[in-house]
NUNULUM-192294 format. One record per residue (C-alpha): residue number from 0; residue in one letter; x, y, z. Coordinates in steps of 0.001 Angstrom, whole numbers. Each point is the difference from the previous one (the first is absolute). Example, Ala and Ser with C-alpha at 12.3 -4.5 7.8 and 13.67 -1.06 7.14 Angstrom:
BEGIN
R    nr   rest         u         v         w
R     0      A     12300     -4500      7800
R     1      S      1370      3440      -660
***
This chain:
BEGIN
R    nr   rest         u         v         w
R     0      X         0         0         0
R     1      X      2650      2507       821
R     2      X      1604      -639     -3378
R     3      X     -3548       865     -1530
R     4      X      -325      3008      1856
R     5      X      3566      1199      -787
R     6      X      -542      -748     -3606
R     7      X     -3744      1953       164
R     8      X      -505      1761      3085
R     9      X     -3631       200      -571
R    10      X      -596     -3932      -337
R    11      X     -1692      -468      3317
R    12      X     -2546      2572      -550
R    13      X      -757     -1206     -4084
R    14      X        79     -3641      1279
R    15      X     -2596      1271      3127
R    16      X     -2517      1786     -2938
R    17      X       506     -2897     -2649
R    18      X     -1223     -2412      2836
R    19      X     -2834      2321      1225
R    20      X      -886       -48     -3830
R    21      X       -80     -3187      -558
R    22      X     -1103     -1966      3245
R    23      X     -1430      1939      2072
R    24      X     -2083      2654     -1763
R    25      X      -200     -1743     -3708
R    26      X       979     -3860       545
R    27      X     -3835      -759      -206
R    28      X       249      1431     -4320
R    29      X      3333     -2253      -440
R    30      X     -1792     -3255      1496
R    31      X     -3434       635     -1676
R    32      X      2281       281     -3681
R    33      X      2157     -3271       809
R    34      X     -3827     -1769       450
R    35      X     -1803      1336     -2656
R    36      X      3273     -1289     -2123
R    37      X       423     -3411      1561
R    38      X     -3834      -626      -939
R    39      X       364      1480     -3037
R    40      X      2064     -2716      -978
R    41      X     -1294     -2475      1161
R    42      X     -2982       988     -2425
R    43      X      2026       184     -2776
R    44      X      1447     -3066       545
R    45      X     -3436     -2127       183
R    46      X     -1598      2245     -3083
R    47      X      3503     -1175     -1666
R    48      X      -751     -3703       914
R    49      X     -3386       -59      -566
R    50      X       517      2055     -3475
R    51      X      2538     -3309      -954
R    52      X     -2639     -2266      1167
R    53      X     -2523      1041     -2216
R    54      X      1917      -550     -2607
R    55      X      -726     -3226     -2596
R    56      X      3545     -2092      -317
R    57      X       879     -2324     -2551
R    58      X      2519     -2194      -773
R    59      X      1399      -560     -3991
R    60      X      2140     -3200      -833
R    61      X      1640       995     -3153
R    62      X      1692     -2687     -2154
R    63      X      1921       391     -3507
R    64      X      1646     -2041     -3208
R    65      X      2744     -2318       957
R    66      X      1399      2036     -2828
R    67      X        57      3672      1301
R    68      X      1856      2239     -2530
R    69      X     -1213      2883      1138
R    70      X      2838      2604      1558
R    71      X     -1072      1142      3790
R    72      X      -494      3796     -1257
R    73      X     -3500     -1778      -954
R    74      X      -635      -432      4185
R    75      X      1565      3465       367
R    76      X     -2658      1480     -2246
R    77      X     -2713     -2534      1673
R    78      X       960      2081      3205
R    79      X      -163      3334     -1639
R    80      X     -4019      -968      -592
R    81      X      -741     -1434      3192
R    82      X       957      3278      1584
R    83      X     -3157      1195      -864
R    84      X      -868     -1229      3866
R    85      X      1456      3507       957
R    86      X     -2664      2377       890
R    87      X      -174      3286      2053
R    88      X     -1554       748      2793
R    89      X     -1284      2917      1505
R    90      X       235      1204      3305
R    91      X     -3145     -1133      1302
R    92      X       554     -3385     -1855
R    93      X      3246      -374      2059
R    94      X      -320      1658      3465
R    95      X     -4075      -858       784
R    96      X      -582     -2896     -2495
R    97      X      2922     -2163       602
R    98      X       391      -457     -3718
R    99      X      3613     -1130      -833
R   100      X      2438      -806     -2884
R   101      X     -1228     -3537      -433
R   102      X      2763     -2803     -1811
R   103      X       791     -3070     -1415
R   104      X      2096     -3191      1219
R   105      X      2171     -1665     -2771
R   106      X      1095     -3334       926
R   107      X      2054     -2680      -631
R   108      X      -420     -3008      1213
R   109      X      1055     -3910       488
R   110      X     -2450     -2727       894
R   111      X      3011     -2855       896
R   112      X      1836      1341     -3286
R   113      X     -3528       745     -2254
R   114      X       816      3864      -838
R   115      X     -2852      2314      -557
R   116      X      -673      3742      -542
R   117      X     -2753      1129      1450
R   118      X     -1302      3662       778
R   119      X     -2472      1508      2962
R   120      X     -1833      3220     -1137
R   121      X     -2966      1939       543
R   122      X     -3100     -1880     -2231
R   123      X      -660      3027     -1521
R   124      X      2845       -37     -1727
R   125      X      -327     -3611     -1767
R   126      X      -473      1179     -3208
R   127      X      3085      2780      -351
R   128      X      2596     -2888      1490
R   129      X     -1568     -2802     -2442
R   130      X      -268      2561     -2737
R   131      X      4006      1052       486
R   132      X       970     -3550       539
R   133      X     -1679     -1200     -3710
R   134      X      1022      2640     -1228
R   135      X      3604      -256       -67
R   136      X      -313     -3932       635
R   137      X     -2601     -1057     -2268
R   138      X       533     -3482       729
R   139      X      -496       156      3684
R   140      X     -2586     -1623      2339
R   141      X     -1525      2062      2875
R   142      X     -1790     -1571      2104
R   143      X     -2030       442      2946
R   144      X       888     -2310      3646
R   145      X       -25       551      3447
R   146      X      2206      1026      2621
R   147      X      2761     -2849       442
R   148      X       456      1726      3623
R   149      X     -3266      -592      1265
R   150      X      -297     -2697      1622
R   151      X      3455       270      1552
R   152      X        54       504      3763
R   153      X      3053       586      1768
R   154      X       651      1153      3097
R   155      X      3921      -639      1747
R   156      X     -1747        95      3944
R   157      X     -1649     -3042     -1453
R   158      X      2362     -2731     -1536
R   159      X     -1833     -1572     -2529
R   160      X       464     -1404     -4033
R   161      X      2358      2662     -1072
R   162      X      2753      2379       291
R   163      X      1478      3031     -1508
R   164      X      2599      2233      -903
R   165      X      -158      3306     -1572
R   166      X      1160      3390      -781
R   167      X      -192      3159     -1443
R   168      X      1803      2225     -3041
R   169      X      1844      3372       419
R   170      X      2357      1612     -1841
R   171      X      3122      1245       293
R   172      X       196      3476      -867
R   173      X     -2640      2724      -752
R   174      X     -2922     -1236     -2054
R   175      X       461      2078     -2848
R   176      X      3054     -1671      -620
R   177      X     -1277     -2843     -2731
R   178      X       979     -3609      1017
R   179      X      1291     -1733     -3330
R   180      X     -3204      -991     -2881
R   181      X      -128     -2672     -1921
R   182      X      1546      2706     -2767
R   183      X      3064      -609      1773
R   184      X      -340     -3552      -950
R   185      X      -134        13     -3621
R   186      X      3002      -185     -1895
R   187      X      -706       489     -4119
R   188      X      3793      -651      -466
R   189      X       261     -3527      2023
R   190      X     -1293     -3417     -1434
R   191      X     -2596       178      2588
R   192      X     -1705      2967      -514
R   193      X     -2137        21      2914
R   194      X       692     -1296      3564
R   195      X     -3171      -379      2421
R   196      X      1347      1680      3233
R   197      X     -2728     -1820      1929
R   198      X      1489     -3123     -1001
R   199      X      1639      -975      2948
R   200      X     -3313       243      1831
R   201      X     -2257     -2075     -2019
R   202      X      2662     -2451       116
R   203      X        25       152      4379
R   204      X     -3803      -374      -567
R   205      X      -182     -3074     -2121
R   206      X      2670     -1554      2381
R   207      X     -2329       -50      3038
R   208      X     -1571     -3298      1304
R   209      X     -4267     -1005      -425
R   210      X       112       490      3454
R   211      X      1400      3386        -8
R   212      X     -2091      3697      -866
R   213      X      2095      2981     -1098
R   214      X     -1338      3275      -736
R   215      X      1552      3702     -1584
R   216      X     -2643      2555       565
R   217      X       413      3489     -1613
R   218      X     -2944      2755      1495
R   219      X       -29      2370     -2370
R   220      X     -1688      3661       542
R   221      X      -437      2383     -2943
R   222      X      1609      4064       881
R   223      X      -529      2679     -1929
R   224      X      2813      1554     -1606
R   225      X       321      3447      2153
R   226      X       -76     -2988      3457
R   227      X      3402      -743      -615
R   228      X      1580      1215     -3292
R   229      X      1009      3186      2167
R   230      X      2059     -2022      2042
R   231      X      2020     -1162     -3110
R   232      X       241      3576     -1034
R   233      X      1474      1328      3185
R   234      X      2650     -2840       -65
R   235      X       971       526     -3253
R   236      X       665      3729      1258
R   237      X      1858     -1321      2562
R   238      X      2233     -2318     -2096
R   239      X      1147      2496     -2767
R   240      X       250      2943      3140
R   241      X     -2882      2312     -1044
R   242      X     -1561      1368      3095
R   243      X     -3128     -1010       868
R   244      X     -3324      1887       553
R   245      X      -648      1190      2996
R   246      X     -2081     -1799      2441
R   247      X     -2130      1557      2723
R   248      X      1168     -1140      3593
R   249      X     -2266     -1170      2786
R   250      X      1351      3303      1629
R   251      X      -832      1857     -2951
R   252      X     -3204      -819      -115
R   253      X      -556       115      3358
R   254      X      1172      3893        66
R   255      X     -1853      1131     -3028
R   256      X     -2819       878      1303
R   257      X      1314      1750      2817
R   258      X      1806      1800     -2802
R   259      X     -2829      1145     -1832
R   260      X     -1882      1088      3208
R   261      X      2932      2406       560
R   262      X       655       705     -3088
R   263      X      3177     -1080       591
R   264      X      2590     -1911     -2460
R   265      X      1163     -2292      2252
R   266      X      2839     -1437     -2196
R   267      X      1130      3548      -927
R   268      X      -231       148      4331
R   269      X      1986     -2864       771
R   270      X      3056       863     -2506
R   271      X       187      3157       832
R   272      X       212     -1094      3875
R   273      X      2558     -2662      -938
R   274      X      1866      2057     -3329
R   275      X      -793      3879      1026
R   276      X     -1867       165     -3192
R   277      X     -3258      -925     -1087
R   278      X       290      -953     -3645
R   279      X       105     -3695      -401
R   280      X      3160      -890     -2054
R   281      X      -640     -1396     -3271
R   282      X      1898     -2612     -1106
R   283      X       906      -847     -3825
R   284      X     -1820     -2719     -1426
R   285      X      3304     -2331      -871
R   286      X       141     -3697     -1926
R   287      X      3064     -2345        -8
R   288      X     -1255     -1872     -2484
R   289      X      3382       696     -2246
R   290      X      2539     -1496      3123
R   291      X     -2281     -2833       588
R   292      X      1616     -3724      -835
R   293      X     -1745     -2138     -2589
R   294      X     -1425     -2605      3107
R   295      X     -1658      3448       918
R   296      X     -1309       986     -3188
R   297      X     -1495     -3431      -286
R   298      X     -1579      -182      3249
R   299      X     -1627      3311      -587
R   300      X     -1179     -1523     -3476
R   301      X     -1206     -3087      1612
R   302      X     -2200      2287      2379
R   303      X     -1244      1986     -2442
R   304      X     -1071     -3219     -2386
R   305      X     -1816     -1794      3493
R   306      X     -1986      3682       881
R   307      X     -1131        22     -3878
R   308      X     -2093     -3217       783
R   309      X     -3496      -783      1519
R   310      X       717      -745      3653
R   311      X     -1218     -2103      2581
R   312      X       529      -446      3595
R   313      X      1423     -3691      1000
R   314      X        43     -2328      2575
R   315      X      2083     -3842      -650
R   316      X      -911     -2663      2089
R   317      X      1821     -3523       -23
R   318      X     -1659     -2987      1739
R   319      X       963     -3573      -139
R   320      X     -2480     -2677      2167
R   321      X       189     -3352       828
R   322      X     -1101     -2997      2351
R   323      X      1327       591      3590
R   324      X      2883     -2748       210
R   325      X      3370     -1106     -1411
R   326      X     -1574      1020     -3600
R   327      X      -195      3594       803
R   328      X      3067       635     -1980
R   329      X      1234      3789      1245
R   330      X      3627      -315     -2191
R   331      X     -2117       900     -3229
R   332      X      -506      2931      1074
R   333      X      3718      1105     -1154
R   334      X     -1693     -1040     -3336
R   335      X     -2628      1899       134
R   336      X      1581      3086      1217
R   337      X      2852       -85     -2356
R   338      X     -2045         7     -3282
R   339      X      -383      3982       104
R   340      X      3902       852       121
R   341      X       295       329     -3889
R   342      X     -2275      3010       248
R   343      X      2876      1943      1603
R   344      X      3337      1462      -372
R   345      X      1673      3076      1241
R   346      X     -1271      2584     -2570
R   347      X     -3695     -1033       485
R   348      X     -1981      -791      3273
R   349      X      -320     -3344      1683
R   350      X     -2552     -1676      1375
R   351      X       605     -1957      3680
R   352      X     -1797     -1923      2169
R   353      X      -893      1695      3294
R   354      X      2040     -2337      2872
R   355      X      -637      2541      2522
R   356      X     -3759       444       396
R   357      X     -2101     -2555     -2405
R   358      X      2593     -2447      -348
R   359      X     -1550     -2927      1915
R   360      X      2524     -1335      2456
R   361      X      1369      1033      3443
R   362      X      3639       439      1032
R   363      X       864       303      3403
R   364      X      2932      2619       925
R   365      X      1204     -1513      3018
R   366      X      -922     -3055      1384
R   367      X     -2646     -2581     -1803
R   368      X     -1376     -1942      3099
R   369      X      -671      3347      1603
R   370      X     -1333      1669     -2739
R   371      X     -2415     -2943     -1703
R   372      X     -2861      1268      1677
R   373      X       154      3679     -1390
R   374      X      1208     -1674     -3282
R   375      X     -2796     -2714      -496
R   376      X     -2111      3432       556
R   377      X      1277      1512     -2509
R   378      X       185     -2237     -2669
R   379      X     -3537      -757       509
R   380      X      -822      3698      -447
R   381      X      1444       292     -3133
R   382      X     -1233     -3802     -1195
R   383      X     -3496      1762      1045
R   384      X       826      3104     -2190
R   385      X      1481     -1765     -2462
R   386      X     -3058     -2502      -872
R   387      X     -2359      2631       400
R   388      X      1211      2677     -2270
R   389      X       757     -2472     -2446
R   390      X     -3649     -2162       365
R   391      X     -2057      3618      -151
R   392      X      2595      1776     -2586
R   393      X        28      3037      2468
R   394      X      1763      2997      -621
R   395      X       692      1306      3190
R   396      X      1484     -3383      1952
R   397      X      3801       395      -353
R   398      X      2516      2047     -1382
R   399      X     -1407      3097     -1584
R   400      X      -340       -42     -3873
R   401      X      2392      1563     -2290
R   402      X      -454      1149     -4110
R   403      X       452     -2030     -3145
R   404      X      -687      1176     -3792
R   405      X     -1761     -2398     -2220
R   406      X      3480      -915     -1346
R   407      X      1015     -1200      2885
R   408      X     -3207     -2379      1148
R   409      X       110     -1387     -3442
R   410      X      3796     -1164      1247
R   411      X     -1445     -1839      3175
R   412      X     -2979     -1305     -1557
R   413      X      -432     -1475     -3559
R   414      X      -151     -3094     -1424
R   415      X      3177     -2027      -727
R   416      X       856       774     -3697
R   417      X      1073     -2884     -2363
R   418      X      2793      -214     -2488
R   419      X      1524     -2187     -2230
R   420      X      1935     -1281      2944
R   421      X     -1926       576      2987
R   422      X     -3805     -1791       -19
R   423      X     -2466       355      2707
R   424      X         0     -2381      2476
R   425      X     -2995     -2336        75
R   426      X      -385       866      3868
R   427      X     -1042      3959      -953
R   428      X     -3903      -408      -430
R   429      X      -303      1080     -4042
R   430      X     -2857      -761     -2196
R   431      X      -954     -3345     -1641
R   432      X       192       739     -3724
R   433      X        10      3703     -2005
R   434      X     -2832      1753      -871
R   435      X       106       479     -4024
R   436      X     -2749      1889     -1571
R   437      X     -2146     -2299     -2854
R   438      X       552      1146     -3683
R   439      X     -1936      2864     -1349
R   440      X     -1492     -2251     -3153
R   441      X     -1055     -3017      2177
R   442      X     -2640     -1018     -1123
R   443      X     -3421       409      1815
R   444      X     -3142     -2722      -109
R   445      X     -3798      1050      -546
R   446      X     -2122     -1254      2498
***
């Protein structure tokens, strides 16, 4: 205290008034504010809940030629369409309705090594997904099924049938930095013009046993451009050195007012008690573009090519199940996890599984006898987590979501192209026989 007073010999008396202020004579406005808040959300968040719930879900089991010649931009562009989810809301929409951004679930998954593609989506949107889906793969066959997740119960408190592992995707760097695309992939000088970087995980997933369930599940949300294209502008600014627009402060914004009530520049106030001047400096706009190094000048390139793109907000879930003894096979999961490291390098961004929070497993730090009980806690939590953000595709269970273009999806989900050395494998679920349109002079019997 005596520093304090040294350093402000009034503090006693402002810390007296700003306690008056605030508990004694005005406490009662603070607490009635935290309240109406605390309810406030709690509205929001059951308008938000119920809003999903009303919603009509379907799931899509898409299957195409053994012989798939067509390049991946064709998914890319299949994305592009399906954005058409994306639609604003107003205020009231938002804040009193509940109404929010809703999403689809791409997925990827192995029945004991049977490989299937299947997407969740709002009903009302059947007919733009099947109509994007024919239209770049005319050969394709969309059906209708169920949820494969329904009638799985799980619950780690109660040792039953099955067991899990899971975890979540992050990346390693900003999002606006682009992982590598399957344009990265394709080589128009090589003998093999084309490499399928998701080849390494359809191969994991036609390893697994009949006994065994694994599942990739990519939640995707559709953003309008100005929701995170900004952000991609500002760190392109940052790269090549132009200074960035100013942002108002919390402090800023908080003085304002008080500004304008005393008609009082409080910027022009604050220099001139800190300068002895009350002009703001100005400084020159300046771009380092010319000393930057060419990794620079391509990272900047490679931001500006992601922002140019349709975006969505993502969330990447793996999950592997299987029966609750010695079958429950937890080295695959180095198989599993390992199938997304061609999609990085050190110019581009990389995506990682989350070990720290979603990562299923428990380490102890000190001892493991003393710790088991906190541990077996804690690996139940996140088994809990885990099952149920991956059974009800939720947004909101794990790590928050980050941004991918269309490009980029395409990349992490697409069906495995074939090539004059490279055929499907029987295992991916692909249709029976190609469609072929009959002959225009066929001819046609009079009843």
């Amino acid at each position: 205290m005596e520093f304090l007073t040294k350093f402000a010999p009034n503090f006693s008396e402002i810390f007296k008034i700003t306690f008056l202020f605030t508990f004694k004579y005005y406490g009662w406005v603070l607490f009635v504010i935290v309240v109406i808040y605390m309810l406030w959300r709690l509205y929001r968040i059951e308008t938000m809940e119920g809003f999903v719930e009303s919603q009509k879900w379907i799931f899509l089991n898409i299957r195409v030629p053994r012989d798939n010649l067509t390049s991946t931009l064709a998914v890319e562009s299949i994305f592009s369409q399906m954005h058409a989810l994306h639609v604003g809301k107003t205020l009231a929409e938002t804040y009193i309705e509940g109404e929010i951004q809703l999403w689809y679930s791409l997925e990827i998954v192995s029945f004991g090594g049977k490989v299937s593609f299947i997407i969740r989506l709002p009903k009302k949107m059947k007919n733009v997904v099947e109509s994007a889906f024919y239209s770049q793969y005319p050969d394709a066959e969309i059906s209708e099924i169920e949820d494969y997740m329904k009638n799985v119960i799980y619950d780690p408190e109660k040792p039953g049938d099955v067991d899990i592992w899971g975890t979540e995707w992050k990346l390693n760097a900003d999002y606006v930095i682009p992982i590598k695309t399957y344009k990265d992939f394709e080589h128009p000088a090589a003998e093999e013009t084309v490499v399928d970087p998701l080849a390494p995980l359809f191969e994991s997933m036609t390893k697994i046993d009949p006994h065994e369930f694994f599942g990739v599940q990519i939640i995707i949300q559709p953003l309008a451009d100005n929701e995170w294209q900004p952000r991609g502008e500002k760190k392109v600014k940052e790269l090549i050195g132009e200074e960035p627009e100013h942002e108002m402060s919390f402090l800023e914004l908080f003085l304002k007012p008080f500004g304008w009530l005393a008609g009082v520049n409080y910027k022009k106030a604050l220099l001139a008690a800190g300068h002895g001047h009350g002009e703001e400096i100005q400084k020159s706009q300046k771009n380092d573009w010319m000393s930057l190094t060419d990794f620079q000048k391509e990272k900047v390139g490679l931001i500006e090519k992601k922002i140019g793109k349709q975006g969505y907000k993502t969330k990447i879930r793996f999950m592997y199940m299987a029966p609750d003894d010695e079958r429950f096979d937890l080295t695959k999961k180095s198989m599993f996890t390992g199938a997304y490291r061609p999609l990085g390098s050190e110019m581009t961004n990389k995506l990682r599984p989350d070990v720290a929070k979603t990562w299923t497993a428990a380490r102890y730090i000190f001892s493991p006898t003393l710790e088991k009980p906190f541990l077996d806690w804690i690996l139940k939590t996140k088994k809990r987590r885990m099952f149920k953000g991956f059974k009800g595709r939720d947004t909101h269970i794990g790590l928050p979501m980050f941004v991918l273009n269309t490009e980029e999806l395409a990349t992490l989900f697409h069906f495995p192209i074939t090539t004059e050395t490279q055929r499907m494998q029987a295992s991916i679920e692909q249709t029976q026989s190609k469609k072929v349109q009959p002959p225009v002079d066929l001819p046609v019997a009079d009843l």
